[in-house]
N, CA, C and O atoms as a GROMACS GRO file, in nm:
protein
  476
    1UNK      N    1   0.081  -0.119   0.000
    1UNK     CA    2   0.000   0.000   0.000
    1UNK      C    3   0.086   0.126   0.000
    1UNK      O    4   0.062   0.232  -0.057
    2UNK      N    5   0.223   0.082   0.100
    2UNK     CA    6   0.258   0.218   0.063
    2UNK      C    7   0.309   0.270  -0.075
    2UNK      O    8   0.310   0.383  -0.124
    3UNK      N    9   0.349   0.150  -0.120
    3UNK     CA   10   0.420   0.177  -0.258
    3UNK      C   11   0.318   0.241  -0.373
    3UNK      O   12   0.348   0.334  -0.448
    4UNK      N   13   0.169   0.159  -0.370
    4UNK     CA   14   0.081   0.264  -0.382
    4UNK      C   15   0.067   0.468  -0.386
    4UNK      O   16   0.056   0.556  -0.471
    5UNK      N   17   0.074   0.459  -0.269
    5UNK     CA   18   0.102   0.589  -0.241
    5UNK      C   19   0.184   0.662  -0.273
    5UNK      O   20   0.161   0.776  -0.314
    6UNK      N   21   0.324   0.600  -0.259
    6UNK     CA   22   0.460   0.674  -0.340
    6UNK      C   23   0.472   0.694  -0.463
    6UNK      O   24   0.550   0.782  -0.499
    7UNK      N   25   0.398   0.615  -0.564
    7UNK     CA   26   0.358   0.623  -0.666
    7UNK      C   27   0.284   0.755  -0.745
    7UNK      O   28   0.300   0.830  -0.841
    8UNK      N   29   0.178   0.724  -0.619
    8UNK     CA   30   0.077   0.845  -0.674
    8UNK      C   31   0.138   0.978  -0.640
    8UNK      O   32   0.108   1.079  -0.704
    9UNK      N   33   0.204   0.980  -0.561
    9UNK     CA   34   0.275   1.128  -0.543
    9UNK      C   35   0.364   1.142  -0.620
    9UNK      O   36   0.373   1.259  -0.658
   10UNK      N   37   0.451   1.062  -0.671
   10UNK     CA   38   0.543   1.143  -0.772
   10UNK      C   39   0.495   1.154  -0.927
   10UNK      O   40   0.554   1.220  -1.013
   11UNK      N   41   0.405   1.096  -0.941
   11UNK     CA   42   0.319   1.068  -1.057
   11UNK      C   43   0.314   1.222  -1.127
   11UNK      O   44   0.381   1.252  -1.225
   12UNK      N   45   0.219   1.316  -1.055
   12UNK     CA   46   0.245   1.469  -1.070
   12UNK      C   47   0.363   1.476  -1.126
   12UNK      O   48   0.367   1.468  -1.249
   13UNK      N   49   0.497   1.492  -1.044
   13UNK     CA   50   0.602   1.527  -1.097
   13UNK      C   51   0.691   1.460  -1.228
   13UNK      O   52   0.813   1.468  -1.216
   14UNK      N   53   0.660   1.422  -1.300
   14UNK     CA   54   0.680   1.334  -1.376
   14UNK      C   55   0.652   1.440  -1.541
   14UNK      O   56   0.739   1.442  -1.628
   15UNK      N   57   0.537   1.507  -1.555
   15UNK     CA   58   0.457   1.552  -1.560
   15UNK      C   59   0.570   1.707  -1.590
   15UNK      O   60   0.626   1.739  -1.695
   16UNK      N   61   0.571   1.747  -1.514
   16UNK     CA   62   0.711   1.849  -1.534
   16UNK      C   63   0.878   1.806  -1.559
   16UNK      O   64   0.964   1.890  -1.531
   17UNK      N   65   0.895   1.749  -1.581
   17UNK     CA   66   1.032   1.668  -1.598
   17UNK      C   67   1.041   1.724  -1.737
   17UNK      O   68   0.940   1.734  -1.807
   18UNK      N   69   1.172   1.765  -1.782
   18UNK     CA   70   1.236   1.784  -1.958
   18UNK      C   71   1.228   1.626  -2.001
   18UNK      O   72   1.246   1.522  -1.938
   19UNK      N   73   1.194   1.652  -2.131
   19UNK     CA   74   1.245   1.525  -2.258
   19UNK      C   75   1.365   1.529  -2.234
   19UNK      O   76   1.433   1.624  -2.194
   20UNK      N   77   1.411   1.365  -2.272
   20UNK     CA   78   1.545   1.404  -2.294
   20UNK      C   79   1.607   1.452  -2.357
   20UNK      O   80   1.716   1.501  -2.325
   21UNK      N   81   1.538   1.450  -2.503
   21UNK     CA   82   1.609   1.483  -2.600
   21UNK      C   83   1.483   1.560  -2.697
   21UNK      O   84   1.399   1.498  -2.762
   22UNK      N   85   1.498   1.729  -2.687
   22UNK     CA   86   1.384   1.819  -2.727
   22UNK      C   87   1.441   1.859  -2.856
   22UNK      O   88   1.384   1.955  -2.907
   23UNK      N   89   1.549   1.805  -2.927
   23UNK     CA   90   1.588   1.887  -3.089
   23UNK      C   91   1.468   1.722  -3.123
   23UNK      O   92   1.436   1.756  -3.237
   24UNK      N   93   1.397   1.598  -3.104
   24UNK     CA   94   1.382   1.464  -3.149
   24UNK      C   95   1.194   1.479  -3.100
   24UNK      O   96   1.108   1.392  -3.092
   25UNK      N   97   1.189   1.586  -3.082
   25UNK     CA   98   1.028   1.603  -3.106
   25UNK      C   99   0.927   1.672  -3.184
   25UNK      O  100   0.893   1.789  -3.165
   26UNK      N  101   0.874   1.585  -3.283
   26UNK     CA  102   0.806   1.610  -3.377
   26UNK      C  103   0.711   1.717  -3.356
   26UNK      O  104   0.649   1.766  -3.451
   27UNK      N  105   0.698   1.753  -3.245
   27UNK     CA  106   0.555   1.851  -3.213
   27UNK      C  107   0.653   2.050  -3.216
   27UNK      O  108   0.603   2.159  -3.244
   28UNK      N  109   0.787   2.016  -3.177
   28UNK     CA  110   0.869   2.129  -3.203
   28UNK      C  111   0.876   2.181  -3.354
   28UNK      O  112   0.858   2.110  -3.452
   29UNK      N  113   0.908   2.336  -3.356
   29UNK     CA  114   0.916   2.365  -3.479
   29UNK      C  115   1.066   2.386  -3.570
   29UNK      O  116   1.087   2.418  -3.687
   30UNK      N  117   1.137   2.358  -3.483
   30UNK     CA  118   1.300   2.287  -3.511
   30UNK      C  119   1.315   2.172  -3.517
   30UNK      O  120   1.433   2.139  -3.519
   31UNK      N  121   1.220   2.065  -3.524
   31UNK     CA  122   1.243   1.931  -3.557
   31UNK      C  123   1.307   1.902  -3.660
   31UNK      O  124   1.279   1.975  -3.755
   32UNK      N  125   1.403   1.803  -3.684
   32UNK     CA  126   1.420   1.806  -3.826
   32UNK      C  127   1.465   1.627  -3.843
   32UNK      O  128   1.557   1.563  -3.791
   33UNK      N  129   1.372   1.592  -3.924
   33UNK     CA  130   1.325   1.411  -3.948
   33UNK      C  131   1.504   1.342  -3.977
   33UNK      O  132   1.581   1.378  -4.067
   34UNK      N  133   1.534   1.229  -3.860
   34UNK     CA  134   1.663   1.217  -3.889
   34UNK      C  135   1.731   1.177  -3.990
   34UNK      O  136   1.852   1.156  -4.001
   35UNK      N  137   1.608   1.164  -4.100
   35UNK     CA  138   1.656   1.080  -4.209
   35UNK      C  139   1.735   1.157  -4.294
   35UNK      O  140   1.841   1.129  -4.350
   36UNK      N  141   1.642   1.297  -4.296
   36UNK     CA  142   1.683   1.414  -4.330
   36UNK      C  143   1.828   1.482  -4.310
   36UNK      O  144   1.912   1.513  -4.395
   37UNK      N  145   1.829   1.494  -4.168
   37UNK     CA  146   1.961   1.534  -4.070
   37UNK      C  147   2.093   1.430  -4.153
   37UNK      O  148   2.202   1.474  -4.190
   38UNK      N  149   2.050   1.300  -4.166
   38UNK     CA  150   2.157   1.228  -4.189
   38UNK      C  151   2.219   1.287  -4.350
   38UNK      O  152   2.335   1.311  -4.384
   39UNK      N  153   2.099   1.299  -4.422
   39UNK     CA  154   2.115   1.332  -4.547
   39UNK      C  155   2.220   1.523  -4.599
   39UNK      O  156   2.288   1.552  -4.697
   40UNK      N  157   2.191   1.584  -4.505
   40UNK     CA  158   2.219   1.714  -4.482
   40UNK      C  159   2.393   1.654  -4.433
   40UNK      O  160   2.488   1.710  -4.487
   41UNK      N  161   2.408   1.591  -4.378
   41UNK     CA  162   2.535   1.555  -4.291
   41UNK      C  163   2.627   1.488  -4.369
   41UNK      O  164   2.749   1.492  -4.353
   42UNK      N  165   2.553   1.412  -4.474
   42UNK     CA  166   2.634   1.318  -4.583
   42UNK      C  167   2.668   1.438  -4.713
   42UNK      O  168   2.757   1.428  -4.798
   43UNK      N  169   2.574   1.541  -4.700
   43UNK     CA  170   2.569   1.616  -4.845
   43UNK      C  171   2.703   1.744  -4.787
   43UNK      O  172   2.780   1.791  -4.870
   44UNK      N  173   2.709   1.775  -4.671
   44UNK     CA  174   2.792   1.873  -4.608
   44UNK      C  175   2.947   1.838  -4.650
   44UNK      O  176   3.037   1.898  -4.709
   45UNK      N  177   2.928   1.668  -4.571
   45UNK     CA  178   3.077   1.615  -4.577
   45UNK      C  179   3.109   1.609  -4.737
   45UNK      O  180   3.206   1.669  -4.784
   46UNK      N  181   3.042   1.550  -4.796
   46UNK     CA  182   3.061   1.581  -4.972
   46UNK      C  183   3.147   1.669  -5.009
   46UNK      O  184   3.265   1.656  -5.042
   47UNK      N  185   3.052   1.794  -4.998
   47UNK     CA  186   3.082   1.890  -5.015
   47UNK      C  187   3.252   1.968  -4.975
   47UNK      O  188   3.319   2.059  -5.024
   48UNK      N  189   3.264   1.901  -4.895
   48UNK     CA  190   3.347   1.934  -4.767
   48UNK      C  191   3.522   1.871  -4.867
   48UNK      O  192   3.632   1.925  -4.879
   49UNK      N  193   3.463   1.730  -4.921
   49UNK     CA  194   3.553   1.646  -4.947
   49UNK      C  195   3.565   1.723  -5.107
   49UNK      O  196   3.650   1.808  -5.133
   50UNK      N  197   3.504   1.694  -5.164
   50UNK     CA  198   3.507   1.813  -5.294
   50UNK      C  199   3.572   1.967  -5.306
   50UNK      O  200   3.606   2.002  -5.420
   51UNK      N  201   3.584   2.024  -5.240
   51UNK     CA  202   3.642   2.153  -5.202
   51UNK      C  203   3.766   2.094  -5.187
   51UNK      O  204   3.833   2.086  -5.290
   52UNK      N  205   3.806   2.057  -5.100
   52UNK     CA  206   3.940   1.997  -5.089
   52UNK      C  207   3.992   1.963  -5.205
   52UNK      O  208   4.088   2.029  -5.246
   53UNK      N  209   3.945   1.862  -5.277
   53UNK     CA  210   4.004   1.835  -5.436
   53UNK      C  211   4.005   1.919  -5.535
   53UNK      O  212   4.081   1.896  -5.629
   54UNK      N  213   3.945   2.003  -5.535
   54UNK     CA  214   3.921   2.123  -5.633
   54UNK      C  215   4.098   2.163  -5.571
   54UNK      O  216   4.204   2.116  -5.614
   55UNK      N  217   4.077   2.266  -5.455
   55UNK     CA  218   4.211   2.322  -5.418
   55UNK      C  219   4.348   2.212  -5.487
   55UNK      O  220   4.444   2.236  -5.559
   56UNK      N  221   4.293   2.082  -5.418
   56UNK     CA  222   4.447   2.028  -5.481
   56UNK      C  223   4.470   2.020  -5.659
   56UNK      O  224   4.574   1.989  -5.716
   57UNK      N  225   4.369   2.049  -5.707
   57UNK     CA  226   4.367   2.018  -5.817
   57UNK      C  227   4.418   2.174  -5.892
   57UNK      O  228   4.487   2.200  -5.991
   58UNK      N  229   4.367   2.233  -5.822
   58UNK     CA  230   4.411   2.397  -5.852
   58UNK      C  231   4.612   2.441  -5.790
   58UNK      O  232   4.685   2.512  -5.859
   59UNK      N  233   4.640   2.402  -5.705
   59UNK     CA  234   4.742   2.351  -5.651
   59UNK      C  235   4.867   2.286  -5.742
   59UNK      O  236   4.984   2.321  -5.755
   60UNK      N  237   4.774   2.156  -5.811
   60UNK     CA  238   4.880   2.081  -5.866
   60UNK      C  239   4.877   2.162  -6.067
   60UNK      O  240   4.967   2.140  -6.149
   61UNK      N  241   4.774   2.232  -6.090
   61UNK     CA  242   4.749   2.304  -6.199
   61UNK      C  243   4.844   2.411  -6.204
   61UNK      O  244   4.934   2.412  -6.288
   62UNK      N  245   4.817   2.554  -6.068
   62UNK     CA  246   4.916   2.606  -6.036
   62UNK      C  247   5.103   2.604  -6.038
   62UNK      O  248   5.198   2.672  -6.079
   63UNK      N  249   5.076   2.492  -5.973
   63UNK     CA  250   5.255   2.436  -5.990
   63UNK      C  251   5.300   2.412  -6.154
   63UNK      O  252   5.384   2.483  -6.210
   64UNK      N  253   5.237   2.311  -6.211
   64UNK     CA  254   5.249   2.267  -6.335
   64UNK      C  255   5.286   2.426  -6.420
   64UNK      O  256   5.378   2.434  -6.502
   65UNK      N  257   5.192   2.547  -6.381
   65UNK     CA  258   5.182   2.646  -6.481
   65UNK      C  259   5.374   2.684  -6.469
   65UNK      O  260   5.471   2.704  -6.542
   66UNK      N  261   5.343   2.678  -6.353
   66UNK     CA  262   5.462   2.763  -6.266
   66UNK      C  263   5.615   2.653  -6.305
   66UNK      O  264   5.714   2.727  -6.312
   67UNK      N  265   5.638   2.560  -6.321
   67UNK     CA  266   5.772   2.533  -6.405
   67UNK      C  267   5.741   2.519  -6.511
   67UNK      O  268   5.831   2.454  -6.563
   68UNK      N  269   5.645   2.546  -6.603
   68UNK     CA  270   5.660   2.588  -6.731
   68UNK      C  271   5.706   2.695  -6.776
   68UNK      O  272   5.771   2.715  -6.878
   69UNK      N  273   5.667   2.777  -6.683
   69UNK     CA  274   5.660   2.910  -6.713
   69UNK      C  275   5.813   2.945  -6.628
   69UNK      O  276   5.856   3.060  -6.639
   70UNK      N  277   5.873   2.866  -6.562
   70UNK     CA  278   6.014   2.884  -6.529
   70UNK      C  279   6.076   2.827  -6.633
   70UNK      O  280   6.168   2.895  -6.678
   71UNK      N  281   6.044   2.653  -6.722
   71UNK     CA  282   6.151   2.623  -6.815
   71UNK      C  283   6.168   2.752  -6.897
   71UNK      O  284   6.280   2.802  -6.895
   72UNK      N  285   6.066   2.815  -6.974
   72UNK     CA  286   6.081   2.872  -7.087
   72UNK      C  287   6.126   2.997  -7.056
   72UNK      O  288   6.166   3.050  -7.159
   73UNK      N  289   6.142   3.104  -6.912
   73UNK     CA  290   6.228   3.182  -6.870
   73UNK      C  291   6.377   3.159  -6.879
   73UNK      O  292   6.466   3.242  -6.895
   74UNK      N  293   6.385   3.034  -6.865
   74UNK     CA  294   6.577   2.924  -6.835
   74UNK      C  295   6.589   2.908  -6.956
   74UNK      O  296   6.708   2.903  -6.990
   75UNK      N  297   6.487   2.893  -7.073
   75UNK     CA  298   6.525   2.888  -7.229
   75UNK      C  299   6.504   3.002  -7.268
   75UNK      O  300   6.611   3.018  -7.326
   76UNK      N  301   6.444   3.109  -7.284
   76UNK     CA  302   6.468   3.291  -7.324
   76UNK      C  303   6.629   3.292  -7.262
   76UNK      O  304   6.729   3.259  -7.326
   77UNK      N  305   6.626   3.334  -7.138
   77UNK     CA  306   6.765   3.364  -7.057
   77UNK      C  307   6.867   3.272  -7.155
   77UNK      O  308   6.922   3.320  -7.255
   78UNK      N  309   6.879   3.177  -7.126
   78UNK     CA  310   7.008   3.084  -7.240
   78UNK      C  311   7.019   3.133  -7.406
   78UNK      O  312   7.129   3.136  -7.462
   79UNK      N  313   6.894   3.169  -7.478
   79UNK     CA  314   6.882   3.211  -7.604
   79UNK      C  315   7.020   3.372  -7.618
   79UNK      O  316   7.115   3.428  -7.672
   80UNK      N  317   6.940   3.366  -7.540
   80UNK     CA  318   6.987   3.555  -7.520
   80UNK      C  319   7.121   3.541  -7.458
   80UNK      O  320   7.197   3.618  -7.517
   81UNK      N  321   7.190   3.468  -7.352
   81UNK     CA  322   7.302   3.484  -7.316
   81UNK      C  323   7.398   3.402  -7.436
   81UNK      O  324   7.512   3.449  -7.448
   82UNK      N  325   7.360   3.279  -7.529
   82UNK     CA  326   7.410   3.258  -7.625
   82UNK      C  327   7.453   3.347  -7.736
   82UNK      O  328   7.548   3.324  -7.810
   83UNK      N  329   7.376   3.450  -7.739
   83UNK     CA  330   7.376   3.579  -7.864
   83UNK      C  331   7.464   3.683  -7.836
   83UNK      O  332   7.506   3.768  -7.915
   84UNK      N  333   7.495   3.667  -7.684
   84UNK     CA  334   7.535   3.830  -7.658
   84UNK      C  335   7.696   3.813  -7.772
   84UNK      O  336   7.724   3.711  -7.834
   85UNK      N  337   7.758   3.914  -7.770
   85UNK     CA  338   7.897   3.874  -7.777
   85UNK      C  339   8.012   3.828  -7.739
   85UNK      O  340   8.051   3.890  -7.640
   86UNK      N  341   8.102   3.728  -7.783
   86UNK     CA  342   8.187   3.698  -7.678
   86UNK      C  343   8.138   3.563  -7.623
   86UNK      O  344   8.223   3.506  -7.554
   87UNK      N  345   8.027   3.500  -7.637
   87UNK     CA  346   7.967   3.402  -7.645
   87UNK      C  347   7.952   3.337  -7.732
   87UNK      O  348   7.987   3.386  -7.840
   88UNK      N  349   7.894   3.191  -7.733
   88UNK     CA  350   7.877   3.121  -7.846
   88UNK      C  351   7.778   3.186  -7.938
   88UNK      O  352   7.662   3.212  -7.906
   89UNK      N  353   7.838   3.215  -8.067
   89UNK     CA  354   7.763   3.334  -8.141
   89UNK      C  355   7.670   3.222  -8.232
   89UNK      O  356   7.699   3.103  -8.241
   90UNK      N  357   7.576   3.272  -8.285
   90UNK     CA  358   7.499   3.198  -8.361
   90UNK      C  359   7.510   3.209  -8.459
   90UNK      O  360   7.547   3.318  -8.502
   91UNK      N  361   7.476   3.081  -8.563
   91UNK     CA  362   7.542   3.040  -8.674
   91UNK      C  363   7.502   3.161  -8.771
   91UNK      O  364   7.435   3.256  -8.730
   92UNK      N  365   7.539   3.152  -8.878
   92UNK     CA  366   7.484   3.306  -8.980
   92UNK      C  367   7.411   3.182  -9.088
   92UNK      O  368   7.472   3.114  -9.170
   93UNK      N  369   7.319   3.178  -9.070
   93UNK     CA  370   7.306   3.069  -9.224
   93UNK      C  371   7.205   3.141  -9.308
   93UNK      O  372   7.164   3.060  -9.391
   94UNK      N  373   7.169   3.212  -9.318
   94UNK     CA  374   7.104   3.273  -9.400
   94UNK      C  375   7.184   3.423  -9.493
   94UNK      O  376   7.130   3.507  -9.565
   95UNK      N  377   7.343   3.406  -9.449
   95UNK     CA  378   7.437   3.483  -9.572
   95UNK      C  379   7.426   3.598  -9.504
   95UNK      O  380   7.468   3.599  -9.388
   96UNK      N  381   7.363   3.727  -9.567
   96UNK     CA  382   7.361   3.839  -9.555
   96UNK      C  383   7.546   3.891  -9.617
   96UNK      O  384   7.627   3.845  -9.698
   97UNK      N  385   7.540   4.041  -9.497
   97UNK     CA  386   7.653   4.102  -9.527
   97UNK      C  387   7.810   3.979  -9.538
   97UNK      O  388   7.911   3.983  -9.609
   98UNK      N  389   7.765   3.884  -9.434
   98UNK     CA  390   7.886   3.833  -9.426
   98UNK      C  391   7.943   3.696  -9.534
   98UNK      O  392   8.037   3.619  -9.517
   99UNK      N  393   7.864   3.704  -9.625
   99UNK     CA  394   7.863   3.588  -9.775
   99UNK      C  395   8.018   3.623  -9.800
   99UNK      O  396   8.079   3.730  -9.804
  100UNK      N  397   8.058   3.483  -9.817
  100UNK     CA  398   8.211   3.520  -9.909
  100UNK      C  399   8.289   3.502  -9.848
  100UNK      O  400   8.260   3.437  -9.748
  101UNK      N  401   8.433   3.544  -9.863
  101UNK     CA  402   8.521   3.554  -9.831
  101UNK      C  403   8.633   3.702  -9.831
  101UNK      O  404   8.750   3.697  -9.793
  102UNK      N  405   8.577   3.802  -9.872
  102UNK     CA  406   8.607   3.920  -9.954
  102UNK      C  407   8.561   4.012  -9.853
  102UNK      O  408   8.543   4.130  -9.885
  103UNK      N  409   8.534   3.962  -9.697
  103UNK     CA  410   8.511   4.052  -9.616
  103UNK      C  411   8.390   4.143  -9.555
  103UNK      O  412   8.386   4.219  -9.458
  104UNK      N  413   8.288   4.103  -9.657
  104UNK     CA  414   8.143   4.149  -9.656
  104UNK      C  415   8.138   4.228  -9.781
  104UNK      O  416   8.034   4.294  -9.779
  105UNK      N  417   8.199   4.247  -9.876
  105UNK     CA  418   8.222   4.319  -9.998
  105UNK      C  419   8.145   4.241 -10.122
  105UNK      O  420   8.163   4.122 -10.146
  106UNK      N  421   8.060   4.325 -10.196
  106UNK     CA  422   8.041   4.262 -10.311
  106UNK      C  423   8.114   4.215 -10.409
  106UNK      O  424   8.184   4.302 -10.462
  107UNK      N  425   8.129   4.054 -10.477
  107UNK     CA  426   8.124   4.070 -10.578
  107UNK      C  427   8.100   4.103 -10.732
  107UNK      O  428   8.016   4.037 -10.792
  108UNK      N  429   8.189   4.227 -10.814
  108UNK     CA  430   8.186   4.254 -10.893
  108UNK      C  431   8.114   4.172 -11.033
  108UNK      O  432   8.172   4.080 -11.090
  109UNK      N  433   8.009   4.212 -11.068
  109UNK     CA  434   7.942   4.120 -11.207
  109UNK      C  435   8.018   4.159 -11.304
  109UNK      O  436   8.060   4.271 -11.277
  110UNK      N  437   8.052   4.123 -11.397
  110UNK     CA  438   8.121   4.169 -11.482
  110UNK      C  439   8.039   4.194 -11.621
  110UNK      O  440   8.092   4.234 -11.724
  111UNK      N  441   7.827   4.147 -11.599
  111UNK     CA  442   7.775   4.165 -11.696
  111UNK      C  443   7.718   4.315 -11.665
  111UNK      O  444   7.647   4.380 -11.741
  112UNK      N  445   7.753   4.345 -11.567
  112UNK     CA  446   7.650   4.471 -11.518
  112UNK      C  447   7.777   4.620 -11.530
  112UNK      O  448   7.746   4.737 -11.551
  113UNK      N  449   7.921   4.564 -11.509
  113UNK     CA  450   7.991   4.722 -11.533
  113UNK      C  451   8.079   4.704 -11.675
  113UNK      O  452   8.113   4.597 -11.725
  114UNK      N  453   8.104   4.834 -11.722
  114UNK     CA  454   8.167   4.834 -11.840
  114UNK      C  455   8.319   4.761 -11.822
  114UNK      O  456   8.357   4.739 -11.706
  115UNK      N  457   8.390   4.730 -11.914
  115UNK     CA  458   8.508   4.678 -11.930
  115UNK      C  459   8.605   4.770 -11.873
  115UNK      O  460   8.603   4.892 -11.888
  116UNK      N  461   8.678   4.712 -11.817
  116UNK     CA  462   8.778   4.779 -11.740
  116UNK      C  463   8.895   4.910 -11.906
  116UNK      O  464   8.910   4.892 -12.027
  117UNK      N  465   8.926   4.981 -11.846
  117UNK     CA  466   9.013   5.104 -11.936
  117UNK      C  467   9.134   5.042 -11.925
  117UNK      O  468   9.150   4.971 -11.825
  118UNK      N  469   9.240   5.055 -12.018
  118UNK     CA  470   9.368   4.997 -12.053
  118UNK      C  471   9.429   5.123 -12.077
  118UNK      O  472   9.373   5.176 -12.173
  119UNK      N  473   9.533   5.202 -12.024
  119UNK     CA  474   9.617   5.296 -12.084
  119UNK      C  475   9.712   5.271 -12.183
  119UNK      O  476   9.780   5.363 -12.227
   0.00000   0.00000   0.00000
């Protein structure tokens, strides 16, 4: 009987006690269905993991630009220090002034000036 009684008195209080867990009640207007929550949590981390690869991918794009763009500075620089003078000079193959042997001087046609004068 008494247990009866002890019963009925805390019964009331029971009655005022917190949920345990008030974000997991449907009657709140912050509820949010866990199936949902899970789905939001899988789409975050995604997201999360994607960003990351982008950067490395931008990263390893970056770099790539960046010793290209150093070889062909190390090949200008070598072009140009090959040319200066006093250096390995570059070949002449296309003639110009320096054809011949006569010093850069034309050879004389002999169909184009008159016959030489005899005293």
């Amino acid at each position: 009987m008494k247990k009866v009684w002890l019963l009925a008195a805390l019964l009331p209080l029971t009655a005022l006690a917190q949920p345990l867990n008030t974000t997991n009640n449907p009657n709140l207007p912050v509820y949010q269905n866990p199936s949902q929550q899970r789905m939001l949590t899988q789409m975050q981390t995604q997201q999360s993991q994607q960003q990351g690869m982008l950067k490395q991918q931008i990263q390893s794009q970056n770099q790539l630009q960046q010793q290209q763009l150093q070889t062909q500075l190390n090949n200008n620089q070598q072009r140009v220090l090959q040319s200066q003078p006093g250096m390995n000079p570059l070949p002449n193959t296309n003639g110009g002034m320096l054809r011949g042997n006569n010093g850069g001087m034309l050879k004389p046609n002999s169909s184009t000036l008159p016959p030489p004068v005899t005293p």
